[in-house]
N, C-alpha and C positions, 0 to 999 in steps of 0.2 A: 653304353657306359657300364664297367663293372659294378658290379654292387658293392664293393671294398670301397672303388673310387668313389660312387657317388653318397655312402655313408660319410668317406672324410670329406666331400665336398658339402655337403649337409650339418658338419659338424663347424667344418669352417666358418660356416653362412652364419649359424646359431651364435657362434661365439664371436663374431665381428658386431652382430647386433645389441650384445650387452658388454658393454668397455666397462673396463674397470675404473671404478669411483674412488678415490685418495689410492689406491695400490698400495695402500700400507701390508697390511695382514694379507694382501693376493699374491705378490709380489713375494714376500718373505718366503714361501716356498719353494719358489726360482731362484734365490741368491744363493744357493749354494750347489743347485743342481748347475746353475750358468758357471758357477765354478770350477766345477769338476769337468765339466766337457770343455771347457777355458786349459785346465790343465793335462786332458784327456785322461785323467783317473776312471778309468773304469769300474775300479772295484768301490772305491766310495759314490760314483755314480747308480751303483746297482742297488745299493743301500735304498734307494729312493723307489727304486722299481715295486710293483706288487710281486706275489710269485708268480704268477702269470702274465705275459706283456704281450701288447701288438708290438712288433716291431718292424722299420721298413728301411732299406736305401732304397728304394727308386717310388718312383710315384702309381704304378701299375702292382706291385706285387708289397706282400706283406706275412709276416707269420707269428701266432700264436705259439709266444714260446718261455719256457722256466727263468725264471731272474738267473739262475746260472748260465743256461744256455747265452740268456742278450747280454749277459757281460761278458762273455768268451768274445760275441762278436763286434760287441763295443769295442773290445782290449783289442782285435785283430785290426777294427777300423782305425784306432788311434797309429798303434803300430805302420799302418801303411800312412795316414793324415796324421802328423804331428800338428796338433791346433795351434793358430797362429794370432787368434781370436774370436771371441763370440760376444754376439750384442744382440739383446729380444729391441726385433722394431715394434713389434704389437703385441698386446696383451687383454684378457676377455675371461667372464667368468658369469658363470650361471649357475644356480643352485650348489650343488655339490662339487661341481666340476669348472676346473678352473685348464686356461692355456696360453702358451707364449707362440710366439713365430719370432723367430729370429735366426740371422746369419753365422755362421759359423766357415773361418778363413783357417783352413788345416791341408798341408802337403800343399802347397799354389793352385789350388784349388777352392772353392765357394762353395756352401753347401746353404742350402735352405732346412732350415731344422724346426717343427712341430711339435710342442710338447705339449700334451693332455694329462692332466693330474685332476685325478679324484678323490674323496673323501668318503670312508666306509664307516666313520665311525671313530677310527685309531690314528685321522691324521692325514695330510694326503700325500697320495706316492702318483710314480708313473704309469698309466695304464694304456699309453701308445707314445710312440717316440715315431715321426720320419723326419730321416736326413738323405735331403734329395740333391744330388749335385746340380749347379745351376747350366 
């Protein structure tokens, strides 16, 4: 197993074990990031990003890259998947870091999408994103 995969498998595992309690203030982070990839805005979606992101399409591979860079290729993946809707089935949060899993229906296609958002101090932003087709 890669060491990428089994760190997001490990992270997965961590954050299914603490569910979020009332999702008042966990959740609130998510309603506008589930917005924007609802509307495929990439540029107010990157808002959210740190300047540095993991970012992934497939479940094997992933890169370390500039909040410009992952909104060039957010904007590319909108372009080719026009969202058709997005719904988080589950949601988990631990100390700092908080995430959603939820499906995303864009181009007649399914995507399963992973958001991880942490908190540095200033708020929390995205510090990995995958959308994996199903």
């Amino acid at each position: 197993m890669s060491r990428k995969l089994l760190c997001f498998a490990l992270m997965a595992c961590v954050a299914a074990l603490f569910p979020l309690r009332g999702q008042g203030n966990a959740d609130a982070v998510f309603v506008p990031i589930s917005k924007y990839l609802y509307e495929g805005d990439a540029d107010k979606l990157s808002a959210w990003f740190f300047d540095s992101i993991e970012l992934s399409f497939s479940k094997d591979e992933s890169a370390v890259m500039s909040r410009r860079q992952a909104c060039l290729m957010m904007q590319s993946f909108f372009e080719n998947h026009q969202p058709e809707s997005f719904n988080i089935y589950h949601s988990a949060s631990k100390a700092n870091v908080k995430c959603v899993v939820g499906k995303l229906a864009a181009g007649g296609e399914n995507f399963n999408v992973s958001i991880f958002a942490s908190n540095r101090g200033d708020g929390y932003k995205i510090q990995k994103m995958q959308i994996v087709k199903e």
